[in-house]
Backbone as CSV, one residue per row, in Angstrom:
resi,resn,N_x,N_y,N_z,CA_x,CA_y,CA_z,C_x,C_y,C_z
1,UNK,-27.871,20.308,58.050,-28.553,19.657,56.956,-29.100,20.733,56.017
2,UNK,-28.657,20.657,54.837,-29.389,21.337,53.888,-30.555,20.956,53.255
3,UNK,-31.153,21.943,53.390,-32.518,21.397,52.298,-32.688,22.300,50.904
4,UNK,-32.866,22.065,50.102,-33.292,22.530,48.828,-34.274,22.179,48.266
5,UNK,-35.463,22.942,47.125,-36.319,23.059,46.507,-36.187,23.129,45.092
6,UNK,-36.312,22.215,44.261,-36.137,22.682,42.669,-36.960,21.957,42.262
7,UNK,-37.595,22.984,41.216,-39.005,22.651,40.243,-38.222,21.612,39.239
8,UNK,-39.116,20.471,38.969,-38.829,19.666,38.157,-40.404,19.910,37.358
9,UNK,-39.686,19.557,36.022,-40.438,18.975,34.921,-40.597,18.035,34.642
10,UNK,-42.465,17.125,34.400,-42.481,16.101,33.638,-43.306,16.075,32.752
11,UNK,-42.482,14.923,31.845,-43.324,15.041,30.646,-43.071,13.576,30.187
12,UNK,-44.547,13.023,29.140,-44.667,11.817,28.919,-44.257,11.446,27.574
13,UNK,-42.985,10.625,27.538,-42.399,10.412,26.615,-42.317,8.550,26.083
14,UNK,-42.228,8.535,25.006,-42.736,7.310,24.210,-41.659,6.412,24.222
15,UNK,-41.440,5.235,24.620,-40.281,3.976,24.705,-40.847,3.272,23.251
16,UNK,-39.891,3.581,22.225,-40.245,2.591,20.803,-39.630,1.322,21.399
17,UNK,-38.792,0.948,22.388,-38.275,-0.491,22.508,-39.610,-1.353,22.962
18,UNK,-39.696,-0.442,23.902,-40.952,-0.912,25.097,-42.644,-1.062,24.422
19,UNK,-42.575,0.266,23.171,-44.120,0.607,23.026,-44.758,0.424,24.029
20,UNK,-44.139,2.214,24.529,-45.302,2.169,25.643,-44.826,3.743,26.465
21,UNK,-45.241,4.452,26.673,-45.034,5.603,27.300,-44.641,5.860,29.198
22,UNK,-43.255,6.455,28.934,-43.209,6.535,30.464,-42.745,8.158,30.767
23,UNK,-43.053,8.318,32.044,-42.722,9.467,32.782,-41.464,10.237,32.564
24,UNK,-41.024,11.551,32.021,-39.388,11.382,32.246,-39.267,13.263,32.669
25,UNK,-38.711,12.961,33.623,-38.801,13.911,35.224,-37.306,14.928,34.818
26,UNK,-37.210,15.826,34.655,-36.098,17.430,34.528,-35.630,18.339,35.119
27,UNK,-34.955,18.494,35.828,-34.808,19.601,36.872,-35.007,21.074,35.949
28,UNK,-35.218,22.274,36.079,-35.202,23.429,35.496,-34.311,23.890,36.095
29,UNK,-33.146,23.368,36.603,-32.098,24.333,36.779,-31.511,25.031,37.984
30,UNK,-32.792,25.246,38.644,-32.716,26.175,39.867,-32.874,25.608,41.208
31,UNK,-31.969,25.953,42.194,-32.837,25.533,43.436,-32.841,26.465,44.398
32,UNK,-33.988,26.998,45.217,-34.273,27.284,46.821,-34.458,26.768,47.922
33,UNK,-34.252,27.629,48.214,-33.904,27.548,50.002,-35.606,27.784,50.525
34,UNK,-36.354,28.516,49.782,-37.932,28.503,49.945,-38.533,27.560,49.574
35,UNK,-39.506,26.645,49.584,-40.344,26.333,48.277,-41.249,27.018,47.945
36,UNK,-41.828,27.844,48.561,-42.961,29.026,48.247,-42.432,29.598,46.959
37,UNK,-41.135,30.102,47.168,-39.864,30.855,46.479,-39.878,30.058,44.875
38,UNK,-39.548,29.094,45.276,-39.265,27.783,43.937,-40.950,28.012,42.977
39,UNK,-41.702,27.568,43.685,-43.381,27.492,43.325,-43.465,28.694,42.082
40,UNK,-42.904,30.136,42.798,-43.483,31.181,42.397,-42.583,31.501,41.144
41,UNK,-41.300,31.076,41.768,-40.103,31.132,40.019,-40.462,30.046,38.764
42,UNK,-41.202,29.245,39.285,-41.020,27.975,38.008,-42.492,28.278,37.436
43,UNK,-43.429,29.060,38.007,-44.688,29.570,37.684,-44.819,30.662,36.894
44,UNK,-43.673,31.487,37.075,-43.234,32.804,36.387,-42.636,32.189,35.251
45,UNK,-41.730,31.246,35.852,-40.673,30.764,34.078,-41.525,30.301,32.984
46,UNK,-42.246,29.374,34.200,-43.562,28.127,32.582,-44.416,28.913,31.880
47,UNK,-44.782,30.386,32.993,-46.454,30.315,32.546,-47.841,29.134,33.496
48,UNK,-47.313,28.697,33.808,-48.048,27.572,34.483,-47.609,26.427,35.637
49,UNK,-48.680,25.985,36.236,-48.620,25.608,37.511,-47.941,23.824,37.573
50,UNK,-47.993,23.539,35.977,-48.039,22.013,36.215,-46.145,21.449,36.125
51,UNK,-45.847,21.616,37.043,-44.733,20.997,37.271,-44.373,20.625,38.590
52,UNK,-43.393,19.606,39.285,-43.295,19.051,40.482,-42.399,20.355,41.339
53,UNK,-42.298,19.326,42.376,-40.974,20.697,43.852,-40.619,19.356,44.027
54,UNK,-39.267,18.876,43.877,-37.891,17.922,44.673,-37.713,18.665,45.780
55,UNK,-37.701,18.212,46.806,-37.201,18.464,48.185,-35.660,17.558,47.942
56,UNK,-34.625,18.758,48.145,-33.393,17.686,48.228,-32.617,18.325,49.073
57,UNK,-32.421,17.284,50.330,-31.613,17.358,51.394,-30.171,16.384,51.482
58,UNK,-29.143,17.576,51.355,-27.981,17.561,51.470,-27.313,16.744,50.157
59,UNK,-28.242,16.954,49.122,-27.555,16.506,47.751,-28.793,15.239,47.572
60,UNK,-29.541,15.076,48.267,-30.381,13.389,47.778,-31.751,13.905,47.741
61,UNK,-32.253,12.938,46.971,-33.873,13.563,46.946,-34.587,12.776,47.823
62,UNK,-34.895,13.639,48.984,-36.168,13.360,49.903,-37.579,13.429,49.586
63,UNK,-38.047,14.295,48.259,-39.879,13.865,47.867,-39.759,14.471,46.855
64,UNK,-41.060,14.154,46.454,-41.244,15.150,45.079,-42.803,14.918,45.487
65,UNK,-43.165,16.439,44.767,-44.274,17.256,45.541,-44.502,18.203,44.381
66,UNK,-46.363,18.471,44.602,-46.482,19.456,43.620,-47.523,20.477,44.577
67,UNK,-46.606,21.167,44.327,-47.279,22.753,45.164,-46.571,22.582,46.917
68,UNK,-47.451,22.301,47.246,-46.634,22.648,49.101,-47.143,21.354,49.740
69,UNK,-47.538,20.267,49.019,-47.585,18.757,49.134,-46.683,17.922,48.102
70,UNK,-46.163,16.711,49.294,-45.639,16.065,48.821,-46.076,14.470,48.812
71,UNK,-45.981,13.619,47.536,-46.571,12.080,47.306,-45.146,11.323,46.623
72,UNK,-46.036,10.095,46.643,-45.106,9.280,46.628,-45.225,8.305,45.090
73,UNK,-44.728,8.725,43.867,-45.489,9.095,42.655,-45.030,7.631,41.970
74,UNK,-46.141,6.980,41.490,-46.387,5.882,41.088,-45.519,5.597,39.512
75,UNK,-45.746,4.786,38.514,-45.012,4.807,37.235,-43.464,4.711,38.114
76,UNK,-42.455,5.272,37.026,-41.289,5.212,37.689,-40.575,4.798,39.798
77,UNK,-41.494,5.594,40.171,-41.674,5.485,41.569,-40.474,6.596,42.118
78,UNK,-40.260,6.893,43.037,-39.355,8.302,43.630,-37.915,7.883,43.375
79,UNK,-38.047,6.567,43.637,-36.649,5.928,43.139,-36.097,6.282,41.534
80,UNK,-36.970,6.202,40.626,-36.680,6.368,39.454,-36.161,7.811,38.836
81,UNK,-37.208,8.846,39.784,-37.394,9.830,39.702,-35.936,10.595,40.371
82,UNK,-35.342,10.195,41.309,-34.062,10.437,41.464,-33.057,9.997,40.617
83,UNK,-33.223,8.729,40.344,-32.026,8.199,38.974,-32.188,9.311,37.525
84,UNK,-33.311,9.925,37.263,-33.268,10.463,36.378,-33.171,12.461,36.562
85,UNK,-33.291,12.429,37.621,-32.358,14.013,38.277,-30.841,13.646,38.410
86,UNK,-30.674,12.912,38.465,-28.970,12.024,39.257,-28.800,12.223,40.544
87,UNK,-29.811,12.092,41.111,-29.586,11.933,42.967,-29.857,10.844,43.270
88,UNK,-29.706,10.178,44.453,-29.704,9.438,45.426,-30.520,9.513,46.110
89,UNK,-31.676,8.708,46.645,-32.527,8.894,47.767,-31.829,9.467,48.975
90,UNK,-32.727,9.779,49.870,-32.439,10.737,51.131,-32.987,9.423,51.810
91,UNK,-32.170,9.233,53.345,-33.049,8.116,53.773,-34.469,8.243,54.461
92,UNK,-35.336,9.607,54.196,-35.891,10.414,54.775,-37.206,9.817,53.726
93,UNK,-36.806,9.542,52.562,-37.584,9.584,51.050,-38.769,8.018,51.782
94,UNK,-39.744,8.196,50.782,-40.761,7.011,51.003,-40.061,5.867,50.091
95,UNK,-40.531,4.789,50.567,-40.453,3.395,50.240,-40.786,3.354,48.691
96,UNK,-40.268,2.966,47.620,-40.951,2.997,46.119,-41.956,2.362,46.601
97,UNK,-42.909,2.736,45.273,-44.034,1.406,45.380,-43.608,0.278,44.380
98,UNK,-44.328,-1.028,44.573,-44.032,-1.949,43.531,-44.545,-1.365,42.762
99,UNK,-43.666,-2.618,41.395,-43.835,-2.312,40.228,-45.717,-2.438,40.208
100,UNK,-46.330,-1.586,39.272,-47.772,-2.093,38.705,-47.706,-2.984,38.157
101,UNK,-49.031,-3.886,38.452,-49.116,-4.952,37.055,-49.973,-4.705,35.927
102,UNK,-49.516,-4.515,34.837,-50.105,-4.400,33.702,-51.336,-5.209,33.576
103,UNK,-51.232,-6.370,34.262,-52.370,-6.872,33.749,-53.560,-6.854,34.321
């Protein structure tokens, strides 16, 4: 089983259909075999600390995590957050959460 580490980027971007702002998640490109490794390259690349770690085992994304913890990230949900890297959950990955209710 492989595991891999790659810093993702997010950033909050505006739906004119929707009016209304959602999450939209980027890989930077790179992945390790560390995450310490990953942490310290995407910290060097940004300048800064604020971006996620994808844990992806054997091509699917098992979490997304910021720093050397990993959650189970609300808005889009991990599910989303893989559709928009182009992976596949890992069956390892947490349960989405439901949708929020707006109201």
């Amino acid at each position: 089983m492989a595991t891999e580490y790659t810093p993702v980027r997010c950033r909050l971007v505006r739906n004119p259909e929707q009016k209304n702002w959602e999450d939209s998640y980027t890989s930077l490109g790179r992945a390790f075999t560390d995450r310490a490794e990953a942490i310290a390259w995407a910290s060097e690349l940004l300048g800064h600390d604020r971006f996620y770690i994808a844990t992806v085992i054997d091509g699917q994304l098992a979490a997304i995590g910021y720093h050397m913890d990993d959650f189970n990230p609300f808005g889009v949900g991990i599910d989303g957050v893989a559709a928009q890297l182009g992976l596949e959950l890992h069956a390892t990955a947490p349960a989405p959460h439901p949708p929020l209710n707006p109201w």
